[in-house]
C-alpha positions in Angstrom: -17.0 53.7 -14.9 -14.0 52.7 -12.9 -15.9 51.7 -10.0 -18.3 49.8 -11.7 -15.3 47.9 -13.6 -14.0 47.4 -10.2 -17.1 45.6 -8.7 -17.4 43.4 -12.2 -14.0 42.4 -11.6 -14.4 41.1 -7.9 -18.0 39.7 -8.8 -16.3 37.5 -11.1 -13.5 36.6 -9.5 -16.0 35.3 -6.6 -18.0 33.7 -8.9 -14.9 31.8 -10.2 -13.8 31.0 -6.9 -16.1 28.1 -6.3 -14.4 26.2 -9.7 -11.0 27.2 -8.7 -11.5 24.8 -5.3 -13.5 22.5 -7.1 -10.3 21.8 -9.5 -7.4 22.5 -7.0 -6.5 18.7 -6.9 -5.2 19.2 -10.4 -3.5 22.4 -9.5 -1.5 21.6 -6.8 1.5 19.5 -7.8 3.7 17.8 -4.7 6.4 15.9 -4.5 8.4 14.4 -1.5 12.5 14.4 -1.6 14.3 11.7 -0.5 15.2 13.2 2.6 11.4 13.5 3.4 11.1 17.2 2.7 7.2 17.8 1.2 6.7 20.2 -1.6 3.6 21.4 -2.8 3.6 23.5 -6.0 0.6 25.7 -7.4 1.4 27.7 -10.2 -0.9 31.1 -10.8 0.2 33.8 -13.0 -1.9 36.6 -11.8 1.1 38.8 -10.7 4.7 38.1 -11.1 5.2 37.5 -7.4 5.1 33.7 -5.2 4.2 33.4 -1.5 6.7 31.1 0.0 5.8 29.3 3.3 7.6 26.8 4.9 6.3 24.8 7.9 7.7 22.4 10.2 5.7 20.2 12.1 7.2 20.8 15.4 5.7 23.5 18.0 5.3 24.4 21.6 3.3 20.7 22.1 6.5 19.0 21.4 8.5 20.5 23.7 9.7 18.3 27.1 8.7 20.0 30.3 12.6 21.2 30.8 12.1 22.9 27.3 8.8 25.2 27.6 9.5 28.1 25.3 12.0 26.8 23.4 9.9 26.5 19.7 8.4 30.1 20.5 13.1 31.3 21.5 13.5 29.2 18.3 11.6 31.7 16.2 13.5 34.2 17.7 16.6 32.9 17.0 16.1 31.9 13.8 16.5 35.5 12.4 20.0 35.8 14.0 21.6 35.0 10.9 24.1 31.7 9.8 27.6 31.2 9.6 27.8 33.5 6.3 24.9 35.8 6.8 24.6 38.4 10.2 28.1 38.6 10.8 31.1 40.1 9.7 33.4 37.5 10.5 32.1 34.1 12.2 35.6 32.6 12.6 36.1 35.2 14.9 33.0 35.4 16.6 32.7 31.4 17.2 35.2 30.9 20.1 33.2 34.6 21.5 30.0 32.5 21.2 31.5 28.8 22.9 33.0 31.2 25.8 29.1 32.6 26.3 27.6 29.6 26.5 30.2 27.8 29.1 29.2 31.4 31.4 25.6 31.1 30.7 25.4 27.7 31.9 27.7 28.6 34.8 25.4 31.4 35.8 22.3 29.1 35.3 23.6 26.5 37.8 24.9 28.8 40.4 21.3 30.7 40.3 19.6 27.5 40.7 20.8 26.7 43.5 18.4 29.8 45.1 19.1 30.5 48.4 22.1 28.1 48.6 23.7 30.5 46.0 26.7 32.5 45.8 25.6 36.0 44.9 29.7 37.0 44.6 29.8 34.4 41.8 26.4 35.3 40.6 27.9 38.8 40.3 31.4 38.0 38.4 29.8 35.3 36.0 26.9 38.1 34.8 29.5 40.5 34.5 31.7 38.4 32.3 28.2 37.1 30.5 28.0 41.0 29.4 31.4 41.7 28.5 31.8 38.8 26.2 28.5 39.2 24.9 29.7 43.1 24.2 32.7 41.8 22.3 30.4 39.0 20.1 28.4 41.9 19.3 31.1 43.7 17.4 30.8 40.8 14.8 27.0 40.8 14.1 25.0 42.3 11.3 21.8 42.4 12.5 18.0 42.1 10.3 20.5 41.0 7.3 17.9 38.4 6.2 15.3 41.0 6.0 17.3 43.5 4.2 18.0 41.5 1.5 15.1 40.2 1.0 13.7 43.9 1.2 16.4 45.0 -1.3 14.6 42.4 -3.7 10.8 43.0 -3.4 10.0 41.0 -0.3 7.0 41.7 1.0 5.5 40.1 4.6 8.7 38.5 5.7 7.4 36.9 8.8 7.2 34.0 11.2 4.7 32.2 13.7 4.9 29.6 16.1 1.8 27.7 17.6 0.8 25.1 19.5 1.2 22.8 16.7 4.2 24.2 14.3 6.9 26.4 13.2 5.9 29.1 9.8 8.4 30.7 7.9 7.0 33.1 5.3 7.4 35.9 2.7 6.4 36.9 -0.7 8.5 36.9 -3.4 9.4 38.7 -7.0 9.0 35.6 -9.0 12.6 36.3 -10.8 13.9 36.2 -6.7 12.7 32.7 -6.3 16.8 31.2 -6.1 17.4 33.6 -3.5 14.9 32.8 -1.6 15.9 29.2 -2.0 19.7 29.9 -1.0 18.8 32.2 1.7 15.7 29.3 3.5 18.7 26.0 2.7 21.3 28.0 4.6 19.2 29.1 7.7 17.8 24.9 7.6 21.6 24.1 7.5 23.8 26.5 9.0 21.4 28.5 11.8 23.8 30.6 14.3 22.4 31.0 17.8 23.9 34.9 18.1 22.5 36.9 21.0 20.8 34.0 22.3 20.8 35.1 26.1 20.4 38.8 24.9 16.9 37.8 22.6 16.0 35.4 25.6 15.6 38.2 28.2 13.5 40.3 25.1 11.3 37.1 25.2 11.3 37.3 29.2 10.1 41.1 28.8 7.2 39.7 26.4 6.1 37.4 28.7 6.4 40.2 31.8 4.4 42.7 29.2 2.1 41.1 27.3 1.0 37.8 30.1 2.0 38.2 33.6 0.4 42.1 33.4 -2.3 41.2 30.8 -5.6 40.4 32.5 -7.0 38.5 29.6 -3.9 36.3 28.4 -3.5 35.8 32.3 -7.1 34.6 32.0 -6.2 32.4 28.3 -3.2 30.9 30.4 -4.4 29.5 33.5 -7.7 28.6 31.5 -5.9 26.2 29.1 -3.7 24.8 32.2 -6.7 24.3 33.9 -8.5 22.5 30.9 -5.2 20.2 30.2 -3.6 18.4 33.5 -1.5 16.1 31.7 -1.0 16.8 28.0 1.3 19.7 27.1 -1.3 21.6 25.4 -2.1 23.2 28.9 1.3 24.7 28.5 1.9 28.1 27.4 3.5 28.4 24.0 6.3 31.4 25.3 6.7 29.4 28.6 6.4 30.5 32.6 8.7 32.6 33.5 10.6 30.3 34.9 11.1 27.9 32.0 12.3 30.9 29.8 15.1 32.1 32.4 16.3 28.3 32.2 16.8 27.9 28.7 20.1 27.4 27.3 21.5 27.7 23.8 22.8 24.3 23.8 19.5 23.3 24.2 17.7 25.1 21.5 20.9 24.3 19.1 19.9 20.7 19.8 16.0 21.1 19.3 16.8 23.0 16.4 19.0 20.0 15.0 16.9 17.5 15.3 13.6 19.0 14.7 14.1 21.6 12.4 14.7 19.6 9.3 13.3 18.5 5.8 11.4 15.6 7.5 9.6 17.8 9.5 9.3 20.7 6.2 6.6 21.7 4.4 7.5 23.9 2.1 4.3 25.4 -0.3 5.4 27.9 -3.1 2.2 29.0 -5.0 2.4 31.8 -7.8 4.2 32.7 -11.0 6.2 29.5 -11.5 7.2 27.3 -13.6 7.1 24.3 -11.4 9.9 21.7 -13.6 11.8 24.3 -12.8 10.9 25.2 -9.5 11.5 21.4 -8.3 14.8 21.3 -9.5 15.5 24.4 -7.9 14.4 23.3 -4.6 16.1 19.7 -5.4 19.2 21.6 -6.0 19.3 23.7 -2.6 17.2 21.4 -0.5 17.7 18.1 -1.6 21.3 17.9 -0.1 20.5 18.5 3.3 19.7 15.6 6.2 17.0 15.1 6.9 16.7 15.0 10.5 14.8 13.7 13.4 10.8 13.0 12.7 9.6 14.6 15.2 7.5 12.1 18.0 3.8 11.9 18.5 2.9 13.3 22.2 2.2 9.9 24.0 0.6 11.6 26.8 -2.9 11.3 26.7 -5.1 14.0 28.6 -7.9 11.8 31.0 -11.1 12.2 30.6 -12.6 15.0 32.8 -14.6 13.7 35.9 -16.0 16.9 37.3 -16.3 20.9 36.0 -13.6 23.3 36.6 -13.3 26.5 37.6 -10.0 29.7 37.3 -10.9 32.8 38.8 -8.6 35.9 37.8 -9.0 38.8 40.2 -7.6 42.1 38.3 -8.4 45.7 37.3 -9.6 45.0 34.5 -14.1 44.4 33.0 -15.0 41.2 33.6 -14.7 38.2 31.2 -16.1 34.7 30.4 -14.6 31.8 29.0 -16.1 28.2 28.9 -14.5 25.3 27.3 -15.6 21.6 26.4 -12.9 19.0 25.9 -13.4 17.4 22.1 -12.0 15.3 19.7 -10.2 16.5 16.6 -10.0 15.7 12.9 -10.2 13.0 11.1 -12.9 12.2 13.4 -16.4 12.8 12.6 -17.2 14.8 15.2 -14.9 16.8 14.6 -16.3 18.3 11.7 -20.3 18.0 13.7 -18.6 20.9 15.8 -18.0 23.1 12.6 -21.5 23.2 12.3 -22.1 23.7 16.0 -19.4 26.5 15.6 -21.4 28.5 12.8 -24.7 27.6 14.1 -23.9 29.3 17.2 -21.7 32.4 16.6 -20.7 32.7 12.9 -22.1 36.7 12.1 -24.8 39.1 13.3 -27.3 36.2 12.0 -25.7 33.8 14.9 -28.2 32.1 17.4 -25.1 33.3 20.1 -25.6 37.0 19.1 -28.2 37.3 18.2 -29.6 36.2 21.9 -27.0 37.3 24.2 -25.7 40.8 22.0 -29.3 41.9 20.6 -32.3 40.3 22.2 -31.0 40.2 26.0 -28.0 42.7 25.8 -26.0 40.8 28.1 -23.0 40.7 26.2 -20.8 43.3 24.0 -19.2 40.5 22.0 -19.7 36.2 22.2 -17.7 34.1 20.1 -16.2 30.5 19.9 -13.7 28.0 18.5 -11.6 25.2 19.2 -8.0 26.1 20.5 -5.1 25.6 21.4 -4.1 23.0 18.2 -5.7 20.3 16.0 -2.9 17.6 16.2 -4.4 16.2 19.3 -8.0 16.3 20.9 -8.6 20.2 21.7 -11.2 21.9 23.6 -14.4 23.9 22.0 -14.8 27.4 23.4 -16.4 30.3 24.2 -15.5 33.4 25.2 -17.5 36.2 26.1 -17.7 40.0 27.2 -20.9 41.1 29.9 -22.1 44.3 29.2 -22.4 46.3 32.5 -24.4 45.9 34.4 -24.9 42.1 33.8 -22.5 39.8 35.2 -20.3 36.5 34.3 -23.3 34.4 35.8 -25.6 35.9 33.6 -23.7 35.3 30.4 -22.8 32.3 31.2 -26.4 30.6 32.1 -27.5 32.2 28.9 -24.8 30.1 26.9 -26.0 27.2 28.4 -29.6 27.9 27.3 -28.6 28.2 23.8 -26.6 24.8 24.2 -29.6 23.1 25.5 -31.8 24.0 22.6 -28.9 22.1 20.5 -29.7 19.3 22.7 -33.0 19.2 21.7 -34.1 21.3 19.0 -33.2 19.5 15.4 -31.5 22.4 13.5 -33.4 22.8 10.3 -32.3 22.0 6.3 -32.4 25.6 5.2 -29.6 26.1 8.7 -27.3 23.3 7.2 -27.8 24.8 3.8 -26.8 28.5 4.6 -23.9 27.2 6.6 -22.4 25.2 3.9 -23.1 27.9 1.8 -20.8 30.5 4.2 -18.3 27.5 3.9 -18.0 27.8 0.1 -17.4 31.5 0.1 -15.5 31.3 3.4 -13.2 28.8 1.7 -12.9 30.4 -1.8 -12.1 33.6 -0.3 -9.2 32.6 2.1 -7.8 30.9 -1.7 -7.9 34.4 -3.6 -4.5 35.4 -2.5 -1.5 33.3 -3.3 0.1 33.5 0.4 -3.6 32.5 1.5 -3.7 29.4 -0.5 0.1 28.9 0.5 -0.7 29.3 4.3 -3.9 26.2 4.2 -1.7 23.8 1.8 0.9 24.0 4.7 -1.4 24.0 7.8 -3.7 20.9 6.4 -0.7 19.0 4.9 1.0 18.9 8.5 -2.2 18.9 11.0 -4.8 16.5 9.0 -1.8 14.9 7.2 -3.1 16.1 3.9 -3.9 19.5 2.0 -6.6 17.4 0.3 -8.4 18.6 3.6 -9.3 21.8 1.9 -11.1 19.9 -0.4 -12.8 17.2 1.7 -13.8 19.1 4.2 -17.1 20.8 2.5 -17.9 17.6 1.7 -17.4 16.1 5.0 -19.6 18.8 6.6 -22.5 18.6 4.1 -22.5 14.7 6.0 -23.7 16.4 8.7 -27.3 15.7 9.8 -29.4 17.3 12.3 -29.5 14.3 14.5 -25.5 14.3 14.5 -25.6 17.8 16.2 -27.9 17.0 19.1 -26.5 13.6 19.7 -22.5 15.7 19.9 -24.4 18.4 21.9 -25.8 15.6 24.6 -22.3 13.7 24.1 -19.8 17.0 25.2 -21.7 19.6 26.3 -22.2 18.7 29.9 -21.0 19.5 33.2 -18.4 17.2 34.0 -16.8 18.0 30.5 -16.6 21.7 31.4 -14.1 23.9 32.5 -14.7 27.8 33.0 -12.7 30.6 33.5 -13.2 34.1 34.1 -12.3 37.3 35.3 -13.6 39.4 38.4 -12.9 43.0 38.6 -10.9 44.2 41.6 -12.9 46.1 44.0 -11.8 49.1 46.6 -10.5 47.0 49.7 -12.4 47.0 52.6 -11.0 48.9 55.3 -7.6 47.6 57.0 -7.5 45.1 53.9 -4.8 45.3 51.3 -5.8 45.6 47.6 
């Protein structure tokens, strides 16, 4: 009986998903401070608990070329602590902290002068660098923000940066909500950059572990810097090495000034509240604070491609296969014509993509696609692919074009459009069921499409869609000169008297 209860339960709630979309314009409540922070408020008293997410619009796209890595550092940093939380005495530890950074950027200009440089000086300044760091240490208190948020019911305390923006998140005990509050103003406000050259070479051992000796985010990397030549998508969010071993605390204390501030905030707080109540609240602790720089739209604009591309990545490792068209983004229609395109193609089992490449041909293990690396600014639509041995890249990647060719020329039928826009519904409906779910699209639509209405027109904008739109986008992008490919080739025994 338990079991059956169970599935009634989840049956309903899906059924009374749909309505619960349908009616989230007069759920959500926002409001905009004066200093430009945007609140959005949904109040849902399924558990006592509130997912609190705050996003600013500022990412790795933002970032001048003498700052690559600095939003992904910021992240870092931004769990150091403040001037009253993560330390035991910052009086003490600030003159400790100005005498770091006047060595750092001592030992940063002497090591960029490379062969011109004085290794003695190198020497004395990274010794110093360590022994004063060693003595700030004695001050810090570190993972305080997490243990007292842990020490209250948080739950998920967590933070991501992309292409586009900056997340802060956690869940909440609803009676916890002020704390939160206090504990979100002060890190806005009152950030301390501790361990700052310490955290950047963790970051540099990220980037040795997880890119430089990672065959398929070697692959992602030069893939996107071949797609982008002039806008700073190409970039990688955590930087090249190089940019990472350059970055200086001043600078990220000034990005973080400017950028990281209630004109750039969304903050969504959806749950068990009360939301009078919660706006005052985050009038009280919020309101007060500057507001900060807005951050600038990216004036570079990436030309139009004028011939395919093609990265090679030579490594021990099975082969792979990416291919990537350059697109526009939302609002434009198109935008939402390759939705359909994306679903059409490799949404499921019952995908045109797997269904020919994974089942009928076995040529692949997996196929997928989407549109990377952000949706502020025209992106690319991918797809990425695994052969299955022993069928190559070629293969695979000829087969894709097949299936893009029928797209060209085959109108997709009504009942296609209807079970898409059906997946969409449920698709939607269940990313809403959780509070931090809901929290985490109010956030990302209100600062990519410039509204969280998105969630709502966006069905709508899709069930626009005609068959003729998808073969005239298909003819439009999916050609050769608008093409860039990437893929990996599996290192074979050298031939004898070669190196490997």
């Amino acid at each position: 009986m338990k079991t059956v209860r169970l599935v009634v339960c989840c049956m309903m709630m899906l059924f009374a998903l749909p309505a619960f979309g349908a009616g989230l314009e007069g759920r959500v409540r926002e409001y905009t401070l004066k200093n430009g922070l945007k609140l959005l408020l949904v109040e849902r008293h399924t558990s006592p608990t509130v997912a609190a997410w705050i996003r600013f619009r500022v990412g790795s796209v933002d970032e001048r070329s003498d700052e690559r890595g600095i939003a992904h550092l910021l992240e870092h940093m931004l769990f150091k602590g403040t001037k009253t939380l993560g330390t035991t005495n910052y009086a003490a530890e600030k003159p400790l902290l100005d005498k770091i950074e006047a060595t750092a950027q001592q030992l940063i200009a002497e090591k960029a002068k490379h062969a011109k440089a004085d290794q003695a000086k190198i020497d004395a300044l990274s010794k110093q660098l360590k022994e004063l760091e060693a003595a700030a240490g004695k001050y810090v208190v570190k993972e305080e923000f997490a243990e007292i948020y842990a020490r209250n019911g948080g739950t998920g305390y967590n933070a991501m940066t992309g292409k586009d923006g900056t997340t802060y998140l956690i869940n909440m005990p609803s009676n916890k909500l002020e704390l939160w509050a206090a504990i979100e103003s002060d890190r806005m406000q009152n950030a301390v950059f501790r361990e700052f050259y310490t955290e950047r070479d963790v970051v540099m051992e990220e980037r040795r572990r997880s890119y430089d000796t990672e065959p398929g985010s070697m692959l992602w990397e030069n893939f996107m810097a071949t797609c982008y030549h002039a806008h700073p998508y190409g970039q990688p969010i955590i930087g090249w090495m190089s940019d990472i071993q350059n970055l200086t605390k001043t600078q990220a204390e000034e990005f973080y000034r400017k950028y990281y501030k209630p004109s750039n905030a969304i903050i969504a707080l959806v749950g068990d509240l009360d939301p009078d109540k919660t706006l005052a609240l985050v009038e009280k602790y919020f309101g007060a604070i500057p507001p900060g720089t807005p951050v600038p739209p990216v004036a570079t604009v990436e030309p139009a491609q004028q011939g395919e591309r093609r990265v090679e990545i030579i490594a021990d490792a099975e082969p792979e296969l990416l291919i990537g068209f350059h697109k526009p983004t939302l609002p434009d229609k198109d935008d939402y014509v390759f939705d359909v395109i994306d679903m059409v193609l490799a949404d499921g089992r019952t995908s045109r993509l797997y269904k020919k490449l994974v089942v009928e041909k076995q040529l692949a293990t997996e196929v997928s696609t989407f549109s990377a690396p952000g949706s502020r600014y025209p992106n690319v639509f991918c797809f990425a692919a695994s052969p299955r041995a022993p069928h190559t890249v070629h293969e695979v990647e000829e087969a894709i074009y097949a299936e893009l060719e029928r797209l060209k020329t085959e109108p997709l039928s009504q009942r296609e459009l209807q079970q898409i826009l059906n997946k969409l519904e449920y698709e939607e409906s269940r990313q809403m069921i959780s509070n931090g779910g809901l929290a985490r699209n109010l956030t990302e639509y209100e600062a990519v499409a410039g509204t969280w209405r998105y969630l709502i027109e966006h069905r709508q904008k899709v069930a626009l869609v005609t068959p003729e739109d998808v073969m005239r986008v298909a003819k439009k992008y999916f050609i050769r000169e608008n093409r860039t490919v990437g893929f990996i080739t599996k290192r074979e025994a050298a031939a004898p008297g070669e190196q490997k």
